[in-house]
N, C-alpha and C positions, 0 to 999 in steps of 0.2 A: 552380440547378445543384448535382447531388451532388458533394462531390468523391469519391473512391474512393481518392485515397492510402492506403496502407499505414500511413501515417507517422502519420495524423491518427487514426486508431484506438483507442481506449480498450481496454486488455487488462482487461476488465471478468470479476471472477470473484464468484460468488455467497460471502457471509461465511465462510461456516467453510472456503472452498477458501483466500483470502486468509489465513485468522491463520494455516494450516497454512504457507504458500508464505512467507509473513514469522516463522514462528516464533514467535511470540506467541497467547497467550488471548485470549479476545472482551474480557475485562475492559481490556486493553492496547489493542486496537483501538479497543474505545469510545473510551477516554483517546485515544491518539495521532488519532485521527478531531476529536474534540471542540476539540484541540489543532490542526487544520489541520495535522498532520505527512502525516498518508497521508489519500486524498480518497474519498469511498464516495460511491455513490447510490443513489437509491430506483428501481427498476424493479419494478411493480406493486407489492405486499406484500414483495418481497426486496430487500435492504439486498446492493448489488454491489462490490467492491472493486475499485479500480483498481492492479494489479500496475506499470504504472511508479509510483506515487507511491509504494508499498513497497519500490520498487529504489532512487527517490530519498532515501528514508528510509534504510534500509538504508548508502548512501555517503553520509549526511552526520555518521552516529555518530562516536564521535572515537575512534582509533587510541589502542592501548594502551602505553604507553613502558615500558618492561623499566629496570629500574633496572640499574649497572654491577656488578658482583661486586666 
């Protein structure tokens, strides 16, 4: 049985749409890819990025602390 959830959906986007949508070069993708930070897959010949593991990346940076004056 298919499921059809919405939920279970992979927001799959072809490479160069992902570094743009993460803000990052291919060179950083490779890295963070290699690193298991953001998840990619191969669909035929093209390398697809998965837009939540980039949002999950994205919230797990660490916040910047401003020093007091």
């Amino acid at each position: 049985m298919v499921d059809n959830d919405s939920n279970n959906r992979r927001r799959l986007v072809v490479f160069k749409d992902g570094c743009r949508y993460g803000k990052f070069g291919k060179t950083k993708a490779y890295e963070l890819i290699a690193h298991e930070r953001i998840r990619a897959y191969k669909m035929g010949g093209k390398t697809m990025i998965d837009l939540d593991s980039v949002d999950e990346y994205h919230a797990s940076l660490p916040r910047v602390e401003t020093r007091a004056s």
